[in-house]
SESE-669307 format. One record per residue (C-alpha): residue number from 1; x, y, z. Coordinates in steps of 0.02 Angstrom, whole numbers, m for minus. Each point is the difference from the previous one (the first is absolute). Layout:
r num=NUM&u=X&v=Y&w=Z
...
! end
This chain:
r num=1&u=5690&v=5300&w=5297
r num=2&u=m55&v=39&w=m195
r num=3&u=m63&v=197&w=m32
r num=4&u=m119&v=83&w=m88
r num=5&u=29&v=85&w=m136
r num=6&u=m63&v=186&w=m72
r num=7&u=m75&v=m108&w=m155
r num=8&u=m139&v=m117&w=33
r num=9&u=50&v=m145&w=m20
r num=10&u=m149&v=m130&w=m102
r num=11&u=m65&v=m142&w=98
r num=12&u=126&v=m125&w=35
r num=13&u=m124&v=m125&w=m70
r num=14&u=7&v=45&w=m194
r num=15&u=27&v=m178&w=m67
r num=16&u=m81&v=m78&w=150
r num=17&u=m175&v=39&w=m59
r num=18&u=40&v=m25&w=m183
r num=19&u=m48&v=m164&w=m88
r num=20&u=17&v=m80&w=m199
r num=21&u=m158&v=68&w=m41
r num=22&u=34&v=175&w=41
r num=23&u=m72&v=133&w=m130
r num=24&u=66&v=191&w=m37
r num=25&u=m126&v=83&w=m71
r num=26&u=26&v=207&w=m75
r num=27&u=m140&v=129&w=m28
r num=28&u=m28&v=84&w=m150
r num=29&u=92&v=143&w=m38
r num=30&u=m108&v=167&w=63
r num=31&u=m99&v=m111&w=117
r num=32&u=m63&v=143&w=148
r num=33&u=48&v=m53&w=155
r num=34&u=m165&v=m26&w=68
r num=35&u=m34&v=m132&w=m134
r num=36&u=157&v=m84&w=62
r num=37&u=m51&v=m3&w=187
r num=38&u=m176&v=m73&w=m62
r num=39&u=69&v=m115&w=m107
r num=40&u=117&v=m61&w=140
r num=41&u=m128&v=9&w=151
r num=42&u=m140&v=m93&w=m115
r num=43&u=136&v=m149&w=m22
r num=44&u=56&v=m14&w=180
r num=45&u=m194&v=m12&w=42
r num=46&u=m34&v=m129&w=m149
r num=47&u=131&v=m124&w=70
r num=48&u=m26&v=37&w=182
r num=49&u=m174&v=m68&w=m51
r num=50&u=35&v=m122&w=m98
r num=51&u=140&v=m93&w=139
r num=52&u=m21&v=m200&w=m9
r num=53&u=63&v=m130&w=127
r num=54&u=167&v=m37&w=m78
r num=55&u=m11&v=139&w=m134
r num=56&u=43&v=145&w=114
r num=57&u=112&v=139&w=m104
r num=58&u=44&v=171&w=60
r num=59&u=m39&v=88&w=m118
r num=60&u=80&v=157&w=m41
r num=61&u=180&v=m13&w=76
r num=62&u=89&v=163&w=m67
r num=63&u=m48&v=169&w=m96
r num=64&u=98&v=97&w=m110
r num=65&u=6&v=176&w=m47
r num=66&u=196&v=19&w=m47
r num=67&u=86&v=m130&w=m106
r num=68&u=m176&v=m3&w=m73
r num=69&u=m197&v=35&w=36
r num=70&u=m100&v=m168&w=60
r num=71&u=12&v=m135&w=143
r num=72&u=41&v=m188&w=m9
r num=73&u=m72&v=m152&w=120
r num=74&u=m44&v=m172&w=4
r num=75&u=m201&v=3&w=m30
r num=76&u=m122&v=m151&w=m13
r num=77&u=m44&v=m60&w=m178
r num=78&u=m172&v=92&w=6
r num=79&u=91&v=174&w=48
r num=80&u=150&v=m8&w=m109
r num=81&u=m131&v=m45&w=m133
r num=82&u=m96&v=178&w=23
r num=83&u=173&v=95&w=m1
r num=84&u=49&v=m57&w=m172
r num=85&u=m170&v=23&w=m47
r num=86&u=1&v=199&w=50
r num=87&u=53&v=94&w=m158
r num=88&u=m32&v=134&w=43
r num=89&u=141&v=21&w=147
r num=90&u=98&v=m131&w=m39
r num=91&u=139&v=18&w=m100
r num=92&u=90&v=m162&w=m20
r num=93&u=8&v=m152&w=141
r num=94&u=150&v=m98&w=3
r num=95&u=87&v=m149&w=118
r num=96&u=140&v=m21&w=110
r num=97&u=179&v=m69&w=m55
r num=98&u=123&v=m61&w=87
r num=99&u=187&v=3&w=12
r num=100&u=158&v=m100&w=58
r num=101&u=109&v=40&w=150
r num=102&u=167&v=m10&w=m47
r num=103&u=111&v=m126&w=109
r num=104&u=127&v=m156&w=m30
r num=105&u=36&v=m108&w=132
r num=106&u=190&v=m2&w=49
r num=107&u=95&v=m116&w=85
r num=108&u=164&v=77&w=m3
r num=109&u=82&v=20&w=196
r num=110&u=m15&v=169&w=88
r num=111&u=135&v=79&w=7
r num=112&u=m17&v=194&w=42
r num=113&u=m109&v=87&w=60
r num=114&u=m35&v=81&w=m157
r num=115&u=137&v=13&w=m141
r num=116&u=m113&v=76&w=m103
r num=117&u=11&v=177&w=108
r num=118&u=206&v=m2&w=m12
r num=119&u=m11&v=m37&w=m182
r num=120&u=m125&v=153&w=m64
r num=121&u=125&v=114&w=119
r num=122&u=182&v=m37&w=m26
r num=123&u=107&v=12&w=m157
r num=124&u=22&v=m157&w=m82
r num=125&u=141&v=m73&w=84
r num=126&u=m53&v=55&w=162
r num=127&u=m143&v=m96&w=59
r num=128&u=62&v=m168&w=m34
r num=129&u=132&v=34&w=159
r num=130&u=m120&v=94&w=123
r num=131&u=m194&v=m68&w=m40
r num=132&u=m75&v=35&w=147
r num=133&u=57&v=188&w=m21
r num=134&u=m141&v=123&w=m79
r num=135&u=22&v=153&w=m49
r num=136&u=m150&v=130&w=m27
r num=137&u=m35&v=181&w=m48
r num=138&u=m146&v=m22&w=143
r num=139&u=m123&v=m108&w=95
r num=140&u=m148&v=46&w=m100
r num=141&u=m82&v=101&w=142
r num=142&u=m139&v=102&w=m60
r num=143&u=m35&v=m132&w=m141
r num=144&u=m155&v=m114&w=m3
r num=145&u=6&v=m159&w=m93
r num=146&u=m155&v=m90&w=m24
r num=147&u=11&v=m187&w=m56
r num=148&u=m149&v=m79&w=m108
r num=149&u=10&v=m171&w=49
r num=150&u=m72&v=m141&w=128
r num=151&u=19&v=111&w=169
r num=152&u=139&v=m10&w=138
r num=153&u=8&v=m99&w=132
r num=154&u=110&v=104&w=161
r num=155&u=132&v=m123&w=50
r num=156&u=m18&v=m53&w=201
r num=157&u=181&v=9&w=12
r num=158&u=130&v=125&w=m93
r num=159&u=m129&v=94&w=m77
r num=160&u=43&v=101&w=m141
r num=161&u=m123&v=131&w=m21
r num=162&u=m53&v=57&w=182
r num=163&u=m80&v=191&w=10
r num=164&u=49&v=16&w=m197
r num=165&u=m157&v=m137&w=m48
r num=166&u=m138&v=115&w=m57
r num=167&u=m169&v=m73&w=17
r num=168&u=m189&v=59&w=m21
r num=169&u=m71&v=135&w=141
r num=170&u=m89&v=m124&w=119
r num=171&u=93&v=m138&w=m17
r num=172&u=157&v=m50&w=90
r num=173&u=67&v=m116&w=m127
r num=174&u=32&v=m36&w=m195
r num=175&u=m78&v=m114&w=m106
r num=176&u=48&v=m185&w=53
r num=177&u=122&v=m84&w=m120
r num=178&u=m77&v=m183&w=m48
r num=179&u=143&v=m24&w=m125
r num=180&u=171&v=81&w=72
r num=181&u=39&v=131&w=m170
r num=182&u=m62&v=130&w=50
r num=183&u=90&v=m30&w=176
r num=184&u=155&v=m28&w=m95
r num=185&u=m23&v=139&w=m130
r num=186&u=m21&v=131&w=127
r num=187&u=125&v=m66&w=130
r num=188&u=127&v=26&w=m143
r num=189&u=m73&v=164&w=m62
r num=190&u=29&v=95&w=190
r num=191&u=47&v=m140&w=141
r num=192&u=96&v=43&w=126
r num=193&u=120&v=m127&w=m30
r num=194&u=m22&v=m37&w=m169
r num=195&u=m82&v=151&w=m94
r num=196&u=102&v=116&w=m121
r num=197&u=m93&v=142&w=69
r num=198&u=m22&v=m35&w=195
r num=199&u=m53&v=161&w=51
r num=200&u=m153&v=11&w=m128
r num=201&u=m169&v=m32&w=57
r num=202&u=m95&v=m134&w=m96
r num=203&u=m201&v=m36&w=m3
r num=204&u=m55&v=m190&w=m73
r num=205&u=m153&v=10&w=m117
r num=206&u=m52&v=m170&w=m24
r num=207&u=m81&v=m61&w=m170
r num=208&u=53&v=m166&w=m15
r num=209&u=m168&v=m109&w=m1
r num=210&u=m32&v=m108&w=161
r num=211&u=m73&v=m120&w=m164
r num=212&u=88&v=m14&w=m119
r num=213&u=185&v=42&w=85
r num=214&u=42&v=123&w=m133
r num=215&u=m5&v=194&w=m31
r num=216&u=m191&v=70&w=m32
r num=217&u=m9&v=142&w=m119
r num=218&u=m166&v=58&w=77
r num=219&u=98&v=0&w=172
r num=220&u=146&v=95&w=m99
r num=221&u=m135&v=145&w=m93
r num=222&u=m47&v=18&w=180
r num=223&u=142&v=20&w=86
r num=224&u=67&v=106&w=m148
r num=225&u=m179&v=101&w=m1
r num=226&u=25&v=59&w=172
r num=227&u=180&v=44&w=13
r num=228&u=m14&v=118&w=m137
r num=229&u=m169&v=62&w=58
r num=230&u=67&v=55&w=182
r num=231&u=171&v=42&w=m55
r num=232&u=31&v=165&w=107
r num=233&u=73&v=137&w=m102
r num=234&u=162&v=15&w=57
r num=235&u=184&v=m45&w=m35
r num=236&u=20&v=m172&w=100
r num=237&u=78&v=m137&w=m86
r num=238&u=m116&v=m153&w=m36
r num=239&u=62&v=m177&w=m97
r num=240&u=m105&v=m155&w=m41
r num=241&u=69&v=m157&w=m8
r num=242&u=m80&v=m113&w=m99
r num=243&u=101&v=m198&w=m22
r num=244&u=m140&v=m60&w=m103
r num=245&u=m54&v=36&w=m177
r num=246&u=m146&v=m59&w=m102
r num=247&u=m17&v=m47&w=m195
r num=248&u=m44&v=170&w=m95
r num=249&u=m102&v=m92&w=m109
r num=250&u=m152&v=m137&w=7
r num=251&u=42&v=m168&w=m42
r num=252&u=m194&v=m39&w=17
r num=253&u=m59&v=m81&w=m153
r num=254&u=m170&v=47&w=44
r num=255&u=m49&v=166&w=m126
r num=256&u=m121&v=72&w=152
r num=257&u=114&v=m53&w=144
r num=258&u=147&v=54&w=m81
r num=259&u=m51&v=175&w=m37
r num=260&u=m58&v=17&w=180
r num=261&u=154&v=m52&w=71
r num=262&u=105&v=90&w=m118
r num=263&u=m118&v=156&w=59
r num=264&u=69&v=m32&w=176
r num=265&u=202&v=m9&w=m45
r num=266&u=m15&v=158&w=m115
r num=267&u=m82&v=90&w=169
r num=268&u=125&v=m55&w=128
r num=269&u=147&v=56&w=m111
r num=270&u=m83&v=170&w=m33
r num=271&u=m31&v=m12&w=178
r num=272&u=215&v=m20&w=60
r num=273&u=25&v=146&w=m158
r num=274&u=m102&v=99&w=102
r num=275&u=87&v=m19&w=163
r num=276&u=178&v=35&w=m88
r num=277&u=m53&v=143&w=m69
r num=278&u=m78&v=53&w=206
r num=279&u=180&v=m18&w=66
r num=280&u=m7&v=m170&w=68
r num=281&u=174&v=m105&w=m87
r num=282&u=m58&v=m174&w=m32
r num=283&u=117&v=m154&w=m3
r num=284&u=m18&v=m169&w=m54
r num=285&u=68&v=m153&w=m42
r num=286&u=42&v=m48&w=m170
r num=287&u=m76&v=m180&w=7
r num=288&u=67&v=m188&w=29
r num=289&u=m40&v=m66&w=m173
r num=290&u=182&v=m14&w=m64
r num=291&u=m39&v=113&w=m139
r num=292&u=31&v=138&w=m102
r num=293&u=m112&v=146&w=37
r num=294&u=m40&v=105&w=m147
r num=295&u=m118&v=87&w=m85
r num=296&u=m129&v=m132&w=m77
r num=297&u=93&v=m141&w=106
r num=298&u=m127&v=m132&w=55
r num=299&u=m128&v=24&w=m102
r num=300&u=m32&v=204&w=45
r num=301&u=m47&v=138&w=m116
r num=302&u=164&v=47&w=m116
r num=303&u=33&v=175&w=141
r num=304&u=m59&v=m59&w=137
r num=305&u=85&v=m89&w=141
r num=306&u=m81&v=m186&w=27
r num=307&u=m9&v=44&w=190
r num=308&u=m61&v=114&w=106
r num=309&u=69&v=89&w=84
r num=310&u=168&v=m71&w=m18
r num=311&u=60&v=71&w=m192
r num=312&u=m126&v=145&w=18
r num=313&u=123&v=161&w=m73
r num=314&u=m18&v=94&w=165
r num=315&u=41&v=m140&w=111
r num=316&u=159&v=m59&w=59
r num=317&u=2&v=m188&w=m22
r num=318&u=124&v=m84&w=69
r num=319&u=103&v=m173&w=m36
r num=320&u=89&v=m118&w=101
r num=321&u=169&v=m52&w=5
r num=322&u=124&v=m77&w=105
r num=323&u=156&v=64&w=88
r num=324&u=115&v=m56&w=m161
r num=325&u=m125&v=116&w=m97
r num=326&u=m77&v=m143&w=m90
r num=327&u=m195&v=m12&w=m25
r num=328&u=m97&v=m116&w=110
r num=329&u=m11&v=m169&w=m58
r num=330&u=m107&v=m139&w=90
r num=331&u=109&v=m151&w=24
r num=332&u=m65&v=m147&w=m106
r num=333&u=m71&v=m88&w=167
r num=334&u=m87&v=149&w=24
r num=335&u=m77&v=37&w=m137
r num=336&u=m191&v=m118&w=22
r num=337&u=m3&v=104&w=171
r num=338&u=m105&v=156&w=m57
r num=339&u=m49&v=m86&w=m188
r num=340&u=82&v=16&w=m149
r num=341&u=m31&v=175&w=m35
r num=342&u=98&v=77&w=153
r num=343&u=188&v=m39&w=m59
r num=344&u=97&v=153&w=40
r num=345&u=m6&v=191&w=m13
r num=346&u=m64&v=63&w=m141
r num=347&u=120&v=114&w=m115
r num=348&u=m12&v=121&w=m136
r num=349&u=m30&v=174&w=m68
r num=350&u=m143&v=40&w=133
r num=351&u=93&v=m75&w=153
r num=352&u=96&v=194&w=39
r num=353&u=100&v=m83&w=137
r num=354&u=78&v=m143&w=83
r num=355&u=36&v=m38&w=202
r num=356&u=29&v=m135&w=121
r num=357&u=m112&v=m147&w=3
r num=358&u=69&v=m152&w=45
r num=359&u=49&v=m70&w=173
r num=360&u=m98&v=134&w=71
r num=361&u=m14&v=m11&w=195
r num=362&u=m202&v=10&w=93
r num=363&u=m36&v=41&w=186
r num=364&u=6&v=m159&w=67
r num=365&u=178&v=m31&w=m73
r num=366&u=41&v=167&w=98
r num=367&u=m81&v=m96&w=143
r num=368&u=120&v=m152&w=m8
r num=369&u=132&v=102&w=m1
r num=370&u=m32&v=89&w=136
r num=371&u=m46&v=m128&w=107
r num=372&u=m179&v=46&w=23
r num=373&u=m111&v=m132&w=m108
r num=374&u=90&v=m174&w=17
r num=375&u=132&v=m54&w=125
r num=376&u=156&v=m60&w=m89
r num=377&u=m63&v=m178&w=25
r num=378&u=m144&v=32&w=m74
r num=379&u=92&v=73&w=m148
r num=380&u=105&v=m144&w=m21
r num=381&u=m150&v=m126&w=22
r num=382&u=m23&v=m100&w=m176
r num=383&u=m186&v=m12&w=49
r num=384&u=m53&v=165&w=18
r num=385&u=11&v=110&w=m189
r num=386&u=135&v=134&w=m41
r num=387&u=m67&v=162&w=m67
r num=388&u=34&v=45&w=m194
r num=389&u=68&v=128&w=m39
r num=390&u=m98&v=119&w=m130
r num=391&u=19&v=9&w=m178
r num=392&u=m95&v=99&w=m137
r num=393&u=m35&v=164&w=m73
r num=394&u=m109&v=16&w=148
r num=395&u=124&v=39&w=128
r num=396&u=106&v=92&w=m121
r num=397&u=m144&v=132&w=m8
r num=398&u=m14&v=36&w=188
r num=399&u=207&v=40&w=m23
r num=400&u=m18&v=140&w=m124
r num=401&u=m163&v=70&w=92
r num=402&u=98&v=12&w=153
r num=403&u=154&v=94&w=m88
r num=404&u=m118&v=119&w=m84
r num=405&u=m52&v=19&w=158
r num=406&u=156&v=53&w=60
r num=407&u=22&v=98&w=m145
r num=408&u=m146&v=88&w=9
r num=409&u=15&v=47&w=193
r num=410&u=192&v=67&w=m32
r num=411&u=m41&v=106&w=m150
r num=412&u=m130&v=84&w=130
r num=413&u=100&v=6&w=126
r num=414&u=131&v=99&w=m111
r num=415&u=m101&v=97&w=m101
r num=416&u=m194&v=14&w=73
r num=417&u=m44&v=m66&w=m181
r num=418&u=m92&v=m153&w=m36
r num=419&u=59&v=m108&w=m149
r num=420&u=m119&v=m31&w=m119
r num=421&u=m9&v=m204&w=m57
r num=422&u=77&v=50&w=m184
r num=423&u=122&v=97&w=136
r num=424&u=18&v=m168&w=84
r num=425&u=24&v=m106&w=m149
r num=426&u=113&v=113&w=m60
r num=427&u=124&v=7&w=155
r num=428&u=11&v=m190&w=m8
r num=429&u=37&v=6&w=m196
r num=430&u=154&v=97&w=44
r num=431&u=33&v=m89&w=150
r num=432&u=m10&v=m179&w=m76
r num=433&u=154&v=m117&w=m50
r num=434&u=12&v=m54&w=m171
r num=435&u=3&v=m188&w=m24
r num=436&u=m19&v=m143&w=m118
r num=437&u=m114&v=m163&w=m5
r num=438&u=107&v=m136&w=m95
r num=439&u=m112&v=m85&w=m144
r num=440&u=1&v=m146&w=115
r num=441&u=m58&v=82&w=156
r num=442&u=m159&v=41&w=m83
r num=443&u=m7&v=m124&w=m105
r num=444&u=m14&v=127&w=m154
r num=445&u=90&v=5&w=m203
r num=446&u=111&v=144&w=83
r num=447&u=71&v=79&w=163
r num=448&u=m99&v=148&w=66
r num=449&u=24&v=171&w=98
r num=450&u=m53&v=38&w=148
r num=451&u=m26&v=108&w=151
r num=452&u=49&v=m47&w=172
r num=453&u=m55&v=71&w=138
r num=454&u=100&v=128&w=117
r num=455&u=m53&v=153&w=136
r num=456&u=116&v=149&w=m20
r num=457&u=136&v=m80&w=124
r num=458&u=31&v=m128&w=m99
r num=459&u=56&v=99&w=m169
r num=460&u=124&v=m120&w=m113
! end
């Protein structure tokens, strides 16, 4: 049974109503209010009017008062032409980007139930004897984690999330996963069997794009836009996981296009900066593309990160490695299976920390173990397909939310204070083992320092 929690929640359907051709449109600084509304009210009624057999939009989708002033939609071409043509609201109109979610295929055999949990909470020569032992400072209970991604689908059988799953007032259950991440990235973040913080509740905000099977930025501004906006003043820890980026920059070639889109990017990092500095501690993965993540990197702005949010200064972005503490690598067979651009974790100046990502156990691997999703014969049947384990920075995220979670609940518990995310990033500075990439683990002129992850319990 999921809850309700104190904070609205947005409509499950953020990226379900969102299409290529969304726009985000801003008012003019100073604009009264009662311009806005008329504005607004005067283009609903325009494309209400102007609806078509097989040119039916919705028009406006989502308004925003906090991460900026305006509204965004997906308008027919006579409508969207009046909005850019009212200068004296309209501010600037800009389209929707999207992102990549960040996952490998694996095909490694499952071996644990989650090695990743014993290795962030034992000293280093620990874990390797006991790995299905974890050790925690808490369960996360108070915390809630919300996950931008593709929904969650409740398991039928061994279901991690039970009465912790928060969903919207009126509605029993979360956002359906099409694609399985978001499943996976929240099962890890606070399953029952699998979560480093099982005790933490956890509410799916999809904004992955029924379309186009990637993140939506205008699904993201939304999400973001209301979180911040109904944020109850109080002293309740609150983490977003986010284990998908998108470019900081516009590759468009396109001068007009390019600005636009550019427009949008510059908003929906403003937009995360804003819900930092509200309290909420944002996490995200550092990116598949098997490179070095730096300032300028990839064809960014000399100081500023080429993603977003991953590299963003008051985010904690977070790597992948493996249990030997090496960087994931696709294996050469796998490398055509999510293009040639998704190689490994990235690495680098703006990546402040690394965790488990490889061989990383899902529900339904839970399931087989258990007994509760195939028979053993079924199992053993060459027919019927085995289930990969997970691999990429995307499942490494969910880890770290999940620790802060417990973190963040302990610290609480202990001292009826709330840490603060520079708190937060700070704690898992000091908690963090020191390591080193070899030149040919990361394919680089030199070896490199780094920061593996650890919870307090598992102090070298």
């Amino acid at each position: 049974m999921a809850t309700v929690p104190e904070t609205p929640v947005p409509p499950s359907d953020l990226a379900q109503q969102t299409t290529k051709n969304i726009i985000i449109i801003k008012f003019k600084k100073g604009i009264k209010e009662a311009d806005a509304e008329a504005h607004m009210k005067t283009v609903q009624e325009r494309n209400e009017k102007s609806q078509q057999p097989g040119l039916s939009t919705p028009g406006i989708q989502t308004r925003f008062k906090t991460i900026f002033y305006g509204y965004q939609g997906t308008f027919n071409p006579d409508v969207e032409t009046f909005i850019r043509g009212d200068k004296d609201f309209v501010n600037t109109v800009s389209s929707n980007v999207f992102g990549e979610l960040y996952e490998l295929k694996d095909f490694k055999a499952f071996d644990t139930i989650n090695w990743a949990l014993a290795k962030v909470s034992q000293k280093e020569n620990e874990w390797i004897q006991v790995k299905d032992k974890y050790v925690r400072e808490s369960a996360g209970e108070g915390v809630l984690i919300y996950v931008l991604d593709d929904g969650y689908t409740s398991h039928t059988k061994g279901p991690e999330l039970q009465s912790r799953l928060v969903v919207r007032a009126g509605s029993t259950d979360p956002p359906l996963s099409e694609f399985g991440h978001g499943t996976c990235v929240a099962d890890l973040a606070a399953g029952r069997h699998l979560g480093a913080a099982p005790g933490a509740r956890l509410c799916p905000l999809k904004i992955v794009s029924q379309e186009t099977g990637k993140p939506d930025v205008s699904a993201a501004l939304a999400a973001l836009e209301h979180l911040i906006s109904y944020k109850p003043n109080d002293d309740k820890p609150r983490i977003i996981n986010c284990s998908w980026s998108v470019d900081s920059m516009s590759k468009l070639s396109d001068t007009k296009k390019k600005t636009e889109e550019q427009e949008t990017l510059n908003t929906l990092e403003r937009a995360f900066d804003q819900a930092i500095d509200a309290g909420f501690v944002v996490v995200a993965a550092a990116g598949n593309h098997g490179k070095r993540l730096e300032p300028g990197s990839f064809g960014a702005a000399v100081n500023r990160s080429p993603l977003i949010p991953a590299g963003m200064a008051k985010v904690i972005t977070i790597g992948s490695i493996d249990p030997n503490d090496k960087i994931v690598r696709k294996l050469p067979e796998q490398q055509t299976a999510q293009g040639p651009d998704m190689k490994g974790s990235n690495w680098g100046s703006l990546v402040d920390f690394y965790a488990p990502g490889r061989n990383m156990p899902n529900n339904d691997m839970i399931q087989q173990e258990r007994g509760l999703a195939m028979t053993g014969a079924e199992f053993n049947d060459p027919v019927k397909p085995k289930q990969d384990t997970l691999m990429g920075t995307s499942y490494a995220a969910p880890c770290v939310s999940g620790m802060i979670a417990c973190m963040m609940a302990a610290h609480k518990r202990d001292t009826k204070g709330l840490l603060s995310p520079v708190e937060v990033k700070r704690n898992l500075a000091q908690w963090a083992a020191q390591k080193t990439f070899t030149a040919a683990d990361i394919a680089g002129p030199q070896n490199y320092q780094f920061k593996s992850v650890r919870n307090q319990k598992g102090l070298n």
